[in-house]
C-alpha positions in Angstrom: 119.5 85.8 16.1 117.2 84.1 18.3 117.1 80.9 20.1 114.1 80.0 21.6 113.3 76.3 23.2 110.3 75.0 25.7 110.5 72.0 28.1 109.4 70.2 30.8 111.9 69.9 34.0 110.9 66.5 36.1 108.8 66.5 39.0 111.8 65.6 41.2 113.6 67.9 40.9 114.2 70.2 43.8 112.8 73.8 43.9 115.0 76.3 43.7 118.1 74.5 42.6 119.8 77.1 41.1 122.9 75.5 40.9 121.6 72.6 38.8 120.1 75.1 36.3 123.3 76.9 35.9 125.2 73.8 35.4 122.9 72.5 32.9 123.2 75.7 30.9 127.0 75.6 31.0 127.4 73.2 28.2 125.3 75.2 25.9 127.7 78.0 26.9 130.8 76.3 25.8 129.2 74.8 22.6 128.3 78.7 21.1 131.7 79.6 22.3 133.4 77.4 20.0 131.7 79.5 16.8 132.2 83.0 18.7 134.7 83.4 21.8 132.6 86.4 22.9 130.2 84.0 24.4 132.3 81.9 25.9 134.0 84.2 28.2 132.4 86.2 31.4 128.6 85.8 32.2 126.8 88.1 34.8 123.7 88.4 36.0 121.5 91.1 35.0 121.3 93.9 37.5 119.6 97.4 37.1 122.7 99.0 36.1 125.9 97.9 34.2 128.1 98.2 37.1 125.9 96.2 39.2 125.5 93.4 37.2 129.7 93.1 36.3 129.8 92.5 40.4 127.6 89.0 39.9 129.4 86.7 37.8 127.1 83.7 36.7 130.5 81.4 36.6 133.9 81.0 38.3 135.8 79.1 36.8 133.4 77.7 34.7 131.4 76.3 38.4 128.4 78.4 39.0 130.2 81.0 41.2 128.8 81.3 45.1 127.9 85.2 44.3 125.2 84.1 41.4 123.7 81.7 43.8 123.5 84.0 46.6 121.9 86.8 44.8 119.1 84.6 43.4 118.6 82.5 46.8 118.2 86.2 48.2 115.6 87.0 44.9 113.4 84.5 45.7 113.5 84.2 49.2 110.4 82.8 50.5 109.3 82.1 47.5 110.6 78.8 46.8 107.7 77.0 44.7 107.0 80.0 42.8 108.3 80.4 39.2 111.8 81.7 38.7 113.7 83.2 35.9 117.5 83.4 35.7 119.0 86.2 33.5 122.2 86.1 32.2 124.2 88.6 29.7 127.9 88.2 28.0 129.1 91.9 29.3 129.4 92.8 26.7 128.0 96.1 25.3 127.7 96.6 21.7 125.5 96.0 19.6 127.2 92.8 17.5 128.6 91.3 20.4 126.0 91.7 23.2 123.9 88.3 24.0 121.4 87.4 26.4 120.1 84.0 27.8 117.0 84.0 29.6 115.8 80.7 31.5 112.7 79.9 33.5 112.0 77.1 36.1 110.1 75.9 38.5 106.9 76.7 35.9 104.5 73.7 38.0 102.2 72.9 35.2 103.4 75.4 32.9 106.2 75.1 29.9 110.0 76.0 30.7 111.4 78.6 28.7 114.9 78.9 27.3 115.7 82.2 25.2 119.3 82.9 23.9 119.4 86.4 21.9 122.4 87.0 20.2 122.8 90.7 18.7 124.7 90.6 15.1 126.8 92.8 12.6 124.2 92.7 10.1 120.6 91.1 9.5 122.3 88.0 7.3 125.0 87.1 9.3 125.4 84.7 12.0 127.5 84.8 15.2 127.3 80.8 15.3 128.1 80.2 11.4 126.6 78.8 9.1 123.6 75.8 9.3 125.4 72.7 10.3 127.4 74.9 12.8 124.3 76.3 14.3 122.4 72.7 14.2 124.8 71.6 16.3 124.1 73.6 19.2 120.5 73.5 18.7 121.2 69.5 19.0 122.7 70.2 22.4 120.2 72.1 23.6 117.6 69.2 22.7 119.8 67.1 24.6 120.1 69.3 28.2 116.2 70.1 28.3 114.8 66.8 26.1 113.0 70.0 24.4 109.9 68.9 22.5 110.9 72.0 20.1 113.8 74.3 19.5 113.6 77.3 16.9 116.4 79.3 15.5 116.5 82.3 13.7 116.0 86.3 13.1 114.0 87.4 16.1 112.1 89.6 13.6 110.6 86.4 11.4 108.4 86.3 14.8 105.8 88.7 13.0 106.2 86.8 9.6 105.7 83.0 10.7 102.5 81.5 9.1 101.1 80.5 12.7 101.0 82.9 16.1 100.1 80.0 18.1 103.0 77.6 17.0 106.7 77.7 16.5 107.8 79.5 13.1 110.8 77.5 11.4 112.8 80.4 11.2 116.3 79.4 10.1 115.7 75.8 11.4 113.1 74.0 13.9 114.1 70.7 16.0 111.0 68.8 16.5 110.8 65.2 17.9 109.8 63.1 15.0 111.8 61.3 12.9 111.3 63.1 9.6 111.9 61.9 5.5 112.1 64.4 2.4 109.1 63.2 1.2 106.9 64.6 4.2 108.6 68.0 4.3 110.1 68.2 0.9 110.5 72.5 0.7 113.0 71.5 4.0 116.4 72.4 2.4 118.0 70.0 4.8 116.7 67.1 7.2 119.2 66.9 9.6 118.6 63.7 12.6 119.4 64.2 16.2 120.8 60.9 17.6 121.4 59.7 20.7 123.0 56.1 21.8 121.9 55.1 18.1 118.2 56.1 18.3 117.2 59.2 16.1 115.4 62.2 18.7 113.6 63.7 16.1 115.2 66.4 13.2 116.1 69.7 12.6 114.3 70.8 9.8 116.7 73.7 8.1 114.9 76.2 5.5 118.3 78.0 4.2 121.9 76.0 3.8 123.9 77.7 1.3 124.0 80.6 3.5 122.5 82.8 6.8 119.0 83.1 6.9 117.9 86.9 6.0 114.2 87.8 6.7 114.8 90.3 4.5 115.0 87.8 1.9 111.6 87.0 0.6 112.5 84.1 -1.0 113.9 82.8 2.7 110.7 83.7 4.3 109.0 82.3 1.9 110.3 78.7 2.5 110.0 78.8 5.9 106.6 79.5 5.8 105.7 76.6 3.5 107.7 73.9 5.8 105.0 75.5 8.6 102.1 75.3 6.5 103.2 71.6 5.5 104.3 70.8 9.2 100.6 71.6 10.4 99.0 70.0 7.7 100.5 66.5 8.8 99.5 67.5 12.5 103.3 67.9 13.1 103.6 71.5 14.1 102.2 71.5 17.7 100.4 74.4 19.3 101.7 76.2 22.3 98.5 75.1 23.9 99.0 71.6 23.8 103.5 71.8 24.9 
């Protein structure tokens, strides 16, 4: 499964704060964890070799440790208003437990990327659970980045989504509107993200009574209408334009 969000970081913050990022990221860390304890254990940064990257911990107990922030201080030396990526894996090494989290910063004009890859046992089954499980975390990720999108889903839907130049809706899409049933009514679920009583937008879900399968034509199917609806009403936004 694949997460994949986009934001803007504020102007003030401080170039090369790598601290801040990892802090940031924690939470998000924690939250997965509570569906699947193999991501909520060690972190390391990615190295060229396996040893390597065991020897830079991301976290100590569960403060970004000094080693992470040395090594990427020492990456980007001299480079300080350039953009930066921070690259992260769970040590683990097969193929159903292995995850990846991949974060860019310091972008200047350009988007913010989050990516969270998680490998899995099978093509329907989900690490994170089942919808409301995941659409929690996809709510927390909205609220650490205020993300103007957040897709979740099989990384292979990518070459099935209706649009190359927008999200696809995968498993579920957060967008920041305040959607009703009547304006995406193949959605199987419409679910609001609130915060101190004001709705953030919604998670539009495509599957609920169980994992999204894009080996299930009927699954890709609905996801591909909610897209073709979103862009009708000028509610799927373009790459271009976030």
């Amino acid at each position: 499964m694949l997460l994949i969000s986009q934001h803007r970081d504020d102007s003030s913050l401080r170039p090369g704060d790598y601290d801040f990022h990892l802090r940031r990221l924690r939470p998000i860390i924690e939250s997965m964890s509570k569906s699947d304890a193999t991501l909520g254990g060690s972190w390391y940064l990615s190295a060229d070799s396996i040893d390597e990257a065991l020897q830079r911990p991301v976290y100590v107990n569960f403060e970004p440790s000094t080693v992470a922030i040395a090594q990427l201080t020492s990456e980007y030396n001299g480079q300080l208003n350039d953009p930066k990526s921070i690259f992260c894996w769970n040590g683990k090494q097969s193929a159903d437990e292995n995850a990846l989290i991949s974060l860019s910063f310091d972008t200047g004009a350009l988007s913010s990327f989050l990516e969270i890859s998680l490998g899995e046992k099978r093509l329907d089954n989900s690490r994170l659970g089942l919808y409301k499980a995941v659409a929690e975390i996809v709510s927390d990720v909205v609220f650490a980045y205020n993300a103007p999108y957040v897709t979740f889903g099989p990384r292979t839907y990518q070459v099935q989504q209706v649009f190359e130049d927008r999200p696809g809706v995968g498993w579920m899409l957060y967008l920041p509107h305040v959607l009703a049933p009547t304006e995406v009514p193949e959605a199987r679920a419409l679910i609001p993200v609130m915060r101190d009583g004001a709705q953030l937008g919604t998670i539009i879900v495509s599957v609920t009574d169980e994992v999204f399968d894009v080996n299930n034509r009927a699954h890709v199917k609905v996801a591909n209408d909610i897209e073709i609806r979103l862009a009708d009403q000028d509610l799927l936004p373009r790459f271009v334009d976030l």
